[in-house]
N, C-alpha and C positions, 0 to 999 in steps of 0.2 A: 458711388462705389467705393469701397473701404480698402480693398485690395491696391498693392501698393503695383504689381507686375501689370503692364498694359500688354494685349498681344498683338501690335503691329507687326504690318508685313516685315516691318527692317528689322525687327528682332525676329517674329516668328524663321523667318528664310535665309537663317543663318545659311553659308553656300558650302556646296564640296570642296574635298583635296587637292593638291595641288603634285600630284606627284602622275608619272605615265609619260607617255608620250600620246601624239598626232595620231588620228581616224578610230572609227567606233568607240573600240571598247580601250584604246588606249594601249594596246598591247599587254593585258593586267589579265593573267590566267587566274586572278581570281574571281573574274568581274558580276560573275553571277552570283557571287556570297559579299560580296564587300559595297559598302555603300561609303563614296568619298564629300568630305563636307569641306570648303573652306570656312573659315572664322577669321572677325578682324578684332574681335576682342577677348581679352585675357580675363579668368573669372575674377570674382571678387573673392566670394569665400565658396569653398563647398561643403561649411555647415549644411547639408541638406534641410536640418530642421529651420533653420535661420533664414536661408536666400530669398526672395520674394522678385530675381531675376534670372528672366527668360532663358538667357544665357546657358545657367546655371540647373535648370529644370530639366533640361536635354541630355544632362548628364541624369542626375538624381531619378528622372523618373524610370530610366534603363537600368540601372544599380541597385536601386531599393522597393522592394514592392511594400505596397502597404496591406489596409487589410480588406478592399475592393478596388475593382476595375471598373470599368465599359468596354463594349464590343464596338463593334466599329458602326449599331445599328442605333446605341446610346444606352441601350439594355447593362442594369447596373448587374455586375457576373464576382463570383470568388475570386480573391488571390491568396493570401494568406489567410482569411477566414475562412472556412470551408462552410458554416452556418451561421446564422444567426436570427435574431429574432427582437422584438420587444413585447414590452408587454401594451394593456386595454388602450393606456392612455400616450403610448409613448413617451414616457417620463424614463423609464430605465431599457440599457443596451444593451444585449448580451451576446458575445462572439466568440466561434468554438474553433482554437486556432488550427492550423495545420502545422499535423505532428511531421517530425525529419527536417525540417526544412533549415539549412547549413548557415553561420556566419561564416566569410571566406574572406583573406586578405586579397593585393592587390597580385599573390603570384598563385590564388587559388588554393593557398592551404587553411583546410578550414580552424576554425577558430570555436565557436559555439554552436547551441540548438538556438532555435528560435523562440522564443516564449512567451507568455502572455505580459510576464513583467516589461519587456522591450516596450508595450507600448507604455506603461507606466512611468517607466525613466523617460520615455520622450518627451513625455504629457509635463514632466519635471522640468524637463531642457527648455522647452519650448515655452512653459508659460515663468521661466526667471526672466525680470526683463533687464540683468546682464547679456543673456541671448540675442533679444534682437529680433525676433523673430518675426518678418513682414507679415506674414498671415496667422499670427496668434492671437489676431481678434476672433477666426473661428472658433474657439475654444467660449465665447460667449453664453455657448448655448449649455455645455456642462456645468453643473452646478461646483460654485465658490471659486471658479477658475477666475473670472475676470479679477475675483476679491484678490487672490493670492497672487496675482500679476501684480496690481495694483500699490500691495503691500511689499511687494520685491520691488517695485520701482523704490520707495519708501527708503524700502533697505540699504540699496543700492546709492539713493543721493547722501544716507548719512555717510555708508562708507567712505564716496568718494569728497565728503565733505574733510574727512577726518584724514583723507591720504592727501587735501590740498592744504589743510593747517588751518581752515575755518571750523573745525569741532576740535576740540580734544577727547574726545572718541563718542565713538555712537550716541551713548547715555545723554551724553550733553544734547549732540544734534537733537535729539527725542525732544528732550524736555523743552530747549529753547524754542523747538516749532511744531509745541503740543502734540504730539502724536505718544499716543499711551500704546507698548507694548506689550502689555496684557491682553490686550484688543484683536491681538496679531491669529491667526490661524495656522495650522499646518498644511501639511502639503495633504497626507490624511483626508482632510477632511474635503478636498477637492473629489470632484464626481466620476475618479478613474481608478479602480482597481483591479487584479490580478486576483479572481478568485480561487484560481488554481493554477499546474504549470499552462495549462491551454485556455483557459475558461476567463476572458475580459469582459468588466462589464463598465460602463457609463454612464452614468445619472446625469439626466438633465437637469436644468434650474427649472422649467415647465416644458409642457407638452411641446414635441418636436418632431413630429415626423419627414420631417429631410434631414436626419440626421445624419443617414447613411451618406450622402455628395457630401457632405463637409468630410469626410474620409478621405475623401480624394484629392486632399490639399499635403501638400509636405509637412504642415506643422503635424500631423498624428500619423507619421511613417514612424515604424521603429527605430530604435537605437538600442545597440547590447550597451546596458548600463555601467559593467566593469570594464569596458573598452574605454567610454566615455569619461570615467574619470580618471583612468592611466591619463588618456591625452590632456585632458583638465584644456586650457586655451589652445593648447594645439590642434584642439580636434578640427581635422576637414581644413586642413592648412595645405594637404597633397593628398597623393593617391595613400601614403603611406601611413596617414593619421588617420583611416577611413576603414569600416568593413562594408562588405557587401551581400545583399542575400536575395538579387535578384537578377532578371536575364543575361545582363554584364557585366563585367569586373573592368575599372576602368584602369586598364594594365599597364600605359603609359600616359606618364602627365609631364612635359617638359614645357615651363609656360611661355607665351609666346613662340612657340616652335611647333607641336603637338600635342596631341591627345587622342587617346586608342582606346575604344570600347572594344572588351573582348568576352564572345559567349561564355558565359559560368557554365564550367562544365558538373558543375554540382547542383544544375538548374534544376527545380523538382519537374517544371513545367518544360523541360530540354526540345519538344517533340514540337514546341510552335513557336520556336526562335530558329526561324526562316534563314535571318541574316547573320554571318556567321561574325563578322567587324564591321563598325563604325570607324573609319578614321575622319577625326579632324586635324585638319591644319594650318597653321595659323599666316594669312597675310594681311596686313593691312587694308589693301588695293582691292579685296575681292569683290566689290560691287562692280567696280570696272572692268575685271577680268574674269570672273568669272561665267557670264555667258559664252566666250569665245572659248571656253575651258571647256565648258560644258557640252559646246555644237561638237569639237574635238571627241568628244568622248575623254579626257583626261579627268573631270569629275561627277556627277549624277546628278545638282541639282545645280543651278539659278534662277535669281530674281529677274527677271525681266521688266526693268523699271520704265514708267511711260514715255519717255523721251526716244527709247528705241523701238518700242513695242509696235508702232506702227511698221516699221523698217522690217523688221523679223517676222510680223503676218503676210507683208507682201514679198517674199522674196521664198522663192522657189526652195533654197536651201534650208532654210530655218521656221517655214510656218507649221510643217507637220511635226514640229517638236518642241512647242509653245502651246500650254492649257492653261486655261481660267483656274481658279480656285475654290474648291466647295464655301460656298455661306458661310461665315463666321459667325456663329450665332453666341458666340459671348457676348456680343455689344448689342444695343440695339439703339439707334440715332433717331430723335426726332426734333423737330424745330419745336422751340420753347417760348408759351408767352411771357413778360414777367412782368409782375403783376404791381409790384413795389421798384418802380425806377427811380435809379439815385446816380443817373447821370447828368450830364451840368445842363443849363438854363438852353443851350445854343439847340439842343436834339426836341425841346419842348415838352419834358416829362411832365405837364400835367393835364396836356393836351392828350397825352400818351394816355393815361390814367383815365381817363374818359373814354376813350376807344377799345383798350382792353376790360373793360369792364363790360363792355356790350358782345353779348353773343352773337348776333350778325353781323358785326362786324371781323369779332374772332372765324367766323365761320365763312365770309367769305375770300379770306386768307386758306382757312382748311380746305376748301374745295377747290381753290383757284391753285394753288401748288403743282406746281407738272414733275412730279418725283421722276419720274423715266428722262425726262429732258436733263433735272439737274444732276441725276444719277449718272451719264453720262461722261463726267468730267473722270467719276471716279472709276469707272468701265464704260469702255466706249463702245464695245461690242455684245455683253451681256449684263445690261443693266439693269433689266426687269427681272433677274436672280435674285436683285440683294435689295426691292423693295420688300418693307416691314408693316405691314396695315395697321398691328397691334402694337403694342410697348414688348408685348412677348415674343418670341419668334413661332413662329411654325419650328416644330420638331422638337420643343426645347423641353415640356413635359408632356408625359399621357398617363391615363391611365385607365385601365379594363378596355384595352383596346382603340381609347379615345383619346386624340390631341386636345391639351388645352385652348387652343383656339377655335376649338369646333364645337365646345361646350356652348350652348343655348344663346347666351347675350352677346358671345362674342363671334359667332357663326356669321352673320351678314356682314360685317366688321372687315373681317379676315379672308374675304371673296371677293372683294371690290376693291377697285381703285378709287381713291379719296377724291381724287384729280376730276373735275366735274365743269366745266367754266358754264352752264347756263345754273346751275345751281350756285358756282358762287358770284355772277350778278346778280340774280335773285338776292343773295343776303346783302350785297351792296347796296340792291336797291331799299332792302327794308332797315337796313342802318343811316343813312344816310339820314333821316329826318328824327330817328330817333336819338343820336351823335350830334344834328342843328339844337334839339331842342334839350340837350345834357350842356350849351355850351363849346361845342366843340369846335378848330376851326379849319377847311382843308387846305392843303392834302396833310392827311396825318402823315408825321416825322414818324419814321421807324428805323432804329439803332440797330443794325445789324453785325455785330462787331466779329472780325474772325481772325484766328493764330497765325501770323505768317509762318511759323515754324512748321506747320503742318500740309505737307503736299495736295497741291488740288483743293484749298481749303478757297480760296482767294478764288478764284477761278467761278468755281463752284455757287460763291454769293451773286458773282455777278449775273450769272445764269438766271438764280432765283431771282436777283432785282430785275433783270429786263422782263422775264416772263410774268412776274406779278402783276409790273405796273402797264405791261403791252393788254394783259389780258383785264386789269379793274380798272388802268386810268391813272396815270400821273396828276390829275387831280387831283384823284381819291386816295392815292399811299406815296410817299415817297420814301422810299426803302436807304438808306445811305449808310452805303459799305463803308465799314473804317477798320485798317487794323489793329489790334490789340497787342501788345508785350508779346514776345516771342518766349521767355519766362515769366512763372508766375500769373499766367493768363487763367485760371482758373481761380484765382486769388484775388484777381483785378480785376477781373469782367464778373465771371457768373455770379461767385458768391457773394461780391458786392454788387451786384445787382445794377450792372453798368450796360446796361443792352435792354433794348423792346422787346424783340426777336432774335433769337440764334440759335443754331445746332446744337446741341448737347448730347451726352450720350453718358448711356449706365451699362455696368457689366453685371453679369450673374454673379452670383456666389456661393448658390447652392439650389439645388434640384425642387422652387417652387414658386409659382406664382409670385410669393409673397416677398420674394427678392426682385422682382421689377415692380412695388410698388413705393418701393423707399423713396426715389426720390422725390417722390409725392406726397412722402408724410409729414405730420405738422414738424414743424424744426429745420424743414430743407433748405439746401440752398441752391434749389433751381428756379420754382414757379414763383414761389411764397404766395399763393396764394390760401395762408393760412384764414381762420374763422377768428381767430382773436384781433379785435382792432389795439387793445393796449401791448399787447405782445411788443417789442422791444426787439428793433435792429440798433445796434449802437446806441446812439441820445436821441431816435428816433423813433417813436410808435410804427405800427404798420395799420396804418388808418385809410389807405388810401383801394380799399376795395368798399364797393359797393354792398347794399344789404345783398343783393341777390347771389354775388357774387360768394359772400359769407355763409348764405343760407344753400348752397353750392355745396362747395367744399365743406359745408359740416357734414351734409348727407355724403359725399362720398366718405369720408374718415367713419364713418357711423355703416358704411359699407365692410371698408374694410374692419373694421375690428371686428363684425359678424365674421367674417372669411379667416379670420387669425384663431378664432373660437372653435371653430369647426376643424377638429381633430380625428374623429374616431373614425368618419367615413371621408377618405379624399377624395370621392367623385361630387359629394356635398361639397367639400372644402373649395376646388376647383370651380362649379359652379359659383360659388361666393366668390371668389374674386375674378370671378371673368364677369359677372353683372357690376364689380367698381372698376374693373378694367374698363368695360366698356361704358360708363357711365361719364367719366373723365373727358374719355373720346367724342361723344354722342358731343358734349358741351363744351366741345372744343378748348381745353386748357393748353393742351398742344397739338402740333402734326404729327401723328407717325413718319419716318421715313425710312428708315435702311437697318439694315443689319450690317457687318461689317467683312469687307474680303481682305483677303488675304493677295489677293493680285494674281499675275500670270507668270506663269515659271516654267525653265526646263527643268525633269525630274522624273527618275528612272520608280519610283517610289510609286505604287499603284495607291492613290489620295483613298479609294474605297474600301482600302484593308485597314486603315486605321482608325484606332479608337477614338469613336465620338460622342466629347465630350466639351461643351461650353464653360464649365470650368475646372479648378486643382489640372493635375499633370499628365493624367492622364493622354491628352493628346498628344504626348511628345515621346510616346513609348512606342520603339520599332520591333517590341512582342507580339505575332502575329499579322507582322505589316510582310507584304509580297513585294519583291523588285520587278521591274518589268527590264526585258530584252531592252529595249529603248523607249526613253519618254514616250508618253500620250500628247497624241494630238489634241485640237480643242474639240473636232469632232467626234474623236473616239471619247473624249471626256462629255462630252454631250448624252452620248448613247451611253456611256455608264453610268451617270447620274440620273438620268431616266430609269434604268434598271435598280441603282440602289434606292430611288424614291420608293419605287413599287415595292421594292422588298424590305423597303421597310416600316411602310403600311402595315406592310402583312405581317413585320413582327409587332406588331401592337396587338394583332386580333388574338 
């Protein structure tokens, strides 16, 4: 995943305020319109075009609308565009904005209209790479944008070459490290114009039909472009470098002290901004204090971390006000085989290399997996929520009334549990001679490396180690957990390719299949189960797979590039990558395993009014979100997720 913002629970559950007193509601005659947050961190910036942290998005996505939403069922709905369309091939965009709609300082007085140029200047802001911008790789998909990023970096190292005394100005930088300015592009010629005051359109570099979810990322929120160069580097330094032209104005910002969303009373949309303030405020200590804050009634939400959680389900006082967490379907976890090991001599990578390369032996690893037992660690009451059959989630696209998961190849996939143990001694038993006679010798060494920095991760392995080897035979595997760098573990283990097996996990990035197949494509740094043996890790070929193995993964990559083809009808398109979805799986490259939660919280916030959305900011918008009189139970959370499944079925049909 390219996306720099992760959304765990310790970021997403930033906590309530800290202000009230003792019982219910705290004695707070506003409590029915005010929703209270503690926070233990101060922002960094609130460039909204630039941020690419959590923090930071909680503000931005209540302050700035862009030019679509999601409803809380995932149904992509208007915000600032009122229409729009493409054309045969989906190569060009076109969005018909919504007229009146106000820029407003931080005291509500307005400033400008809205216009189609805003998003023009943004498209500006966002792809200099003085900006900075976390998520201005979305912009990949617009034609010449990545060029003209590219070429600002360019610019940008000669200046700062010339403002540190190693150029004597620009010209020189150029010439000394060949780069010909004639070569150079304009902004022009990037694939975003204002074709009138309302009338935006977009040119792709090729066919894109999800181009609409990449909208829903902060790098292509407006910006009034004469604001933005008043402020020049100040901009999004305070409330007062900032405008606004969505549900709230963030009317107080004193850092480390507070911060106050307050409804825009210029709202065009005024009629579903329920909630009338947001306060946050800021303590350090809030993880510790704030569920006692919370039982109080004194603020509206906490994290409920697992060390208490048992405590607070049994006790009389606090379990009817502790719920689980809807599925996090941005993530999606599965155990990884790798297929090119490059860790040291002691774990026996070439022993390794002979057993991954055998399908029955990968498969009776896929079957033998008890996902509900190790999912356990990480919810120990609704575990069988956040199993993931597929790489995709349930719910994550559909379309003509159909889940992608339910599409033809990946229907029996996406119904079953993996979890089999007489099917996977069956594959033990048919590897086993096939693994004597490649050479091999037992019990295979398997490297299961995991992050200590990561809660329940440690835990977790040892699960999977006893269960694998209780149910194939400490003969036959020996799994040995070891931990990895608590930094730069993704740097250390995965992409160096320093582990057998282990967890791994990809996030979405935009509304299609074809973003849960990346990290599958030739170039990755998960499986590497690439088809080229000269291909080149370091000073090292990647020679260590098998013909079949090769003759594998070419047919998948020959899968998906059919699926990347198929444009004009996406019930085709979808079909085509749920036959390489599911083809990967059939032949076990990895496990599925989980989606990701979000944990158990007190939280006056009804979780089924908000907008659902796996990725951009959309999630984090309290536009159209309902307070509840007092948190939900995990029961009453039971019986409404039940009811938002069902109803939201029926918005597919």
């Amino acid at each position: 995943m390219k996306r720099i913002v992760l959304f765990f629970a310790t970021l997403i559950l930033t906590l309530s305020s800290l202000s009230g007193c003792s019982g219910k509601s705290g004695g707070r005659e506003n409590y029915a319109t005010e929703y209270k947050v503690l926070y233990p961190a101060e922002f960094t910036t609130l460039d909204y075009i630039a941020t690419g942290n959590t923090n930071e998005y909680r503000v931005l996505a209540n302050t700035i609308d862009g030019l679509i939403d999601y409803d809380k069922y995932g149904n992509t709905v208007p915000l600032l565009a009122e229409r729009w369309n493409a054309d045969e091939d989906y190569t060009i965009w076109t969005f018909e904005i919504r007229q009146g709609v106000k820029w407003v300082d931080k005291d509500s007085a307005e400033v400008a209209e809205v216009t189609a140029q805003d998003w023009v200047d943004a498209a500006r802001h966002s792809n200099e790479a003085r900006t900075n911008s976390s998520n201005q790789y979305m912009y990949e998909f617009v034609r010449n944008a990545m060029d003209y990023y590219d070429q600002s970096g360019v610019i940008l190292e000669a200046e700062n070459a010339v403002q540190d005394g190693a150029a004597a100005n620009v010209e020189e930088y150029f010439a000394v490290n060949g780069v010909d300015p004639a070569s150079f592009i304009t902004f022009d010629d990037v694939g975003v114009r204002a074709v009138s005051t309302y009338i935006l359109e977009y040119t792709m570099e090729s066919p894109c039909p999800f181009f609409l979810s990449c909208l829903s990322y902060n790098s292509y929120m407006p910006v009034y472009g004469p604001f933005l160069e008043e402020q020049g580097t100040n901009f999004g330094i305070d409330n007062e470098s900032l405008l606004f032209n969505g549900a709230y104005i963030l009317s107080e910002f004193e850092p480390n002290v507070k911060r106050t969303l307050t409804k825009n009373a210029s709202y065009w949309d005024s009629g579903n901004v329920t909630i009338e303030k947001i306060s946050y405020i800021f303590n350090a200590d809030e993880v510790t204090l704030a569920p006692t804050m919370a039982k109080n009634g004194e603020i509206d939400v906490a994290y409920i971390s697992a060390d208490i959680l048992d405590a607070w389900m049994a006790s009389a006082d606090t379990k009817d006000l502790v719920r689980p967490s809807k599925p996090d379907i941005s993530f999606s976890y599965f155990y990884n085989f790798n297929f090119e090991p490059r860790f040291n001599a002691a774990f026996e990578p070439e022993n390794w290399v002979i057993a991954v390369n055998n399908e029955n032996f990968r498969k009776s690893l896929f079957y033998g997996l008890d996902r509900i037992k190790a999912l356990t660690v990480k919810d120990p009451y609704n575990p069988q929520m956040l199993v993931n059959n597929s790489v995709t989630p349930v719910a994550f696209a559909a379309t003509d009334g159909k889940d992608y998961t339910s599409f033809r190849a990946l229907a029996d996939i996406s119904a079953r549990d993996s979890f089999n143990s007489e099917r996977a001694l069956s594959f033990k038993e048919a590897a086993i001679p096939e693994l004597e006679a490649a050479g091999a010798t037992f019990p295979i060494k398997i490297l299961m490396p995991f992050n200590p920095g990561i809660t329940g991760w440690e835990q977790e392995s040892q699960v999977v180690e006893q269960q694998l080897e209780a149910l194939l035979g400490s003969d036959y595997i020996d799994i040995i957990v070891e931990a990895g760098p608590v930094t730069g573990f993704l740097s250390e283990v995965r992409r160096s390719g320093k582990y057998a097996f282990m967890k791994c996990n990809w996030g979405a990035d935009f509304a299609d299949p074809q973003t849960w197949a990346e990290p599958f494509s030739y170039g990755n740094s998960y499986g590497f189960f690439y088809t080229d043996a000269d291909n080149m890790l370091g000073d090292k070929p990647r020679s260590s797979k098998t013909a079949s193995t090769q003759a594998l993964a070419a047919e998948y990559y020959g899968l998906v590039d059919i699926a990347k083809s198929a444009v004009s009808d996406i019930g085709e398109r979808y079909e085509a990558f749920s036959k390489a979805e599911a083809f990967i799986i059939e032949h076990a490259f990895f496990i599925p395993f989980s989606v990701d939660s979000n944990g158990y919280t007190v939280d006056r916030i009804d979780p089924f009014t908000v907008p659902s959305s796996p990725f951009g900011v959309s999630q984090f918008r309290f536009k159209g979100v309902s307070l509840l009189d007092k948190p939900m139970s995990a029961s009453e959370f039971e019986a409404a997720y039940t009811k938002w499944q069902s109803e939201w079925k029926a918005e597919q049909k």
